[in-house]
Structure formats: structure tokens, C-alpha cells
N, C-alpha and C positions, 0 to 999 in steps of 0.2 A: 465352517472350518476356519475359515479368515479371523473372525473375531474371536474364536479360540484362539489360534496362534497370535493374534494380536494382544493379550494380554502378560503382564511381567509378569516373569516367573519359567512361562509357557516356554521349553525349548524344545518343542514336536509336537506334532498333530497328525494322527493319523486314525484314516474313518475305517468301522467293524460294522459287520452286518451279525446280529445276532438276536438267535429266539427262542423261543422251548418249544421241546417236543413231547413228549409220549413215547417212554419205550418200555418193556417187559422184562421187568429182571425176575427168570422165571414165569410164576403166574400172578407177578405183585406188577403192578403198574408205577411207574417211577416218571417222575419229572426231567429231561434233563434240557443242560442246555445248550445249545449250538452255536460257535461263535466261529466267524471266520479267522485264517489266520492273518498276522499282519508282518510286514516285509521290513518294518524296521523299530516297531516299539512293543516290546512284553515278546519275544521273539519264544515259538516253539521248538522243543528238541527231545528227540527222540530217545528212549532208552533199549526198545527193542521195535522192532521192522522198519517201514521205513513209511515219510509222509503220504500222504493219500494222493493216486496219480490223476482221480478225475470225482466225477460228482457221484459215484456210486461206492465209494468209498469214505473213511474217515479216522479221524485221529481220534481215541477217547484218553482222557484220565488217567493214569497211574491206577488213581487210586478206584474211580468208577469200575474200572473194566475187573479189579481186585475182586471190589464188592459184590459184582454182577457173574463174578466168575467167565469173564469175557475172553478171550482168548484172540491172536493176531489169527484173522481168516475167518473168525468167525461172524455169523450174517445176522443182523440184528433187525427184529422186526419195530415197528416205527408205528403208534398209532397217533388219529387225528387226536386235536386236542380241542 
């Protein structure tokens, strides 16, 4: 992270943990991706409910949850990848 933020140009640096999983949209198997959130850069916001309170929960997509017919509450199964 040091020699990130050590280079011109660079005004922040901040580390994401992020992976794909395996979820079911329906009975179609879909790619998605998991990225944590971050506290001061590409900053998330909400348009309905509210951030996720612990690890059994999650934020999706606008547009995924759209596609997926997702709904806030609803419980999404998760396979290995």
C-alpha cells in the first residue's frame, strides 16, 4: 500500500478484500462478485433498506438484485465455486 500511495498522481489508497462466488438466480447458476466495503474511497449508498449489520448479511446491486428478482430480506443461497 506504501508504494501505491507513494506514487504521483496517487491521492488515497485504500485495501478491498474481494472474490466470486456462486449464487442461483433461480435454477441458472450466476457468477457474482463480493467486494468489501471501503470507508473512504468508491463510497456505498443505499437506495432502499439499510447496510448490512454483520457477516450474515449483504449489500447486492441495484441492478443484480433487479435481475435476480432479489428482494431486501430475501435469503440467498451461495454455492462453492
Amino acid at each position: 500500500m506504501d508504494c501505491i500511495r507513494a506514487l504521483d498522481g496517487v491521492k488515497d489508497v485504500e485495501p478491498v478484500w474481494q472474490t466470486a462466488a456462486n449464487a442461483y438466480i433461480g435454477d441458472e447458476k450466476q457468477v457474482i462478485n463480493i467486494i468489501t466495503a471501503t470507508e473512504r474511497i468508491n463510497l456505498v449508498s443505499t437506495i432502499e433498506g439499510r447496510m448490512p449489520k454483520d457477516a450474515s448479511e449483504c449489500a447486492i446491486e441495484q441492478t443484480i438484485a433487479g435481475e435476480a428478482g432479489w428482494k431486501i430480506g430475501d435469503e440467498i443461497e451461495w454455492a462453492e465455486m
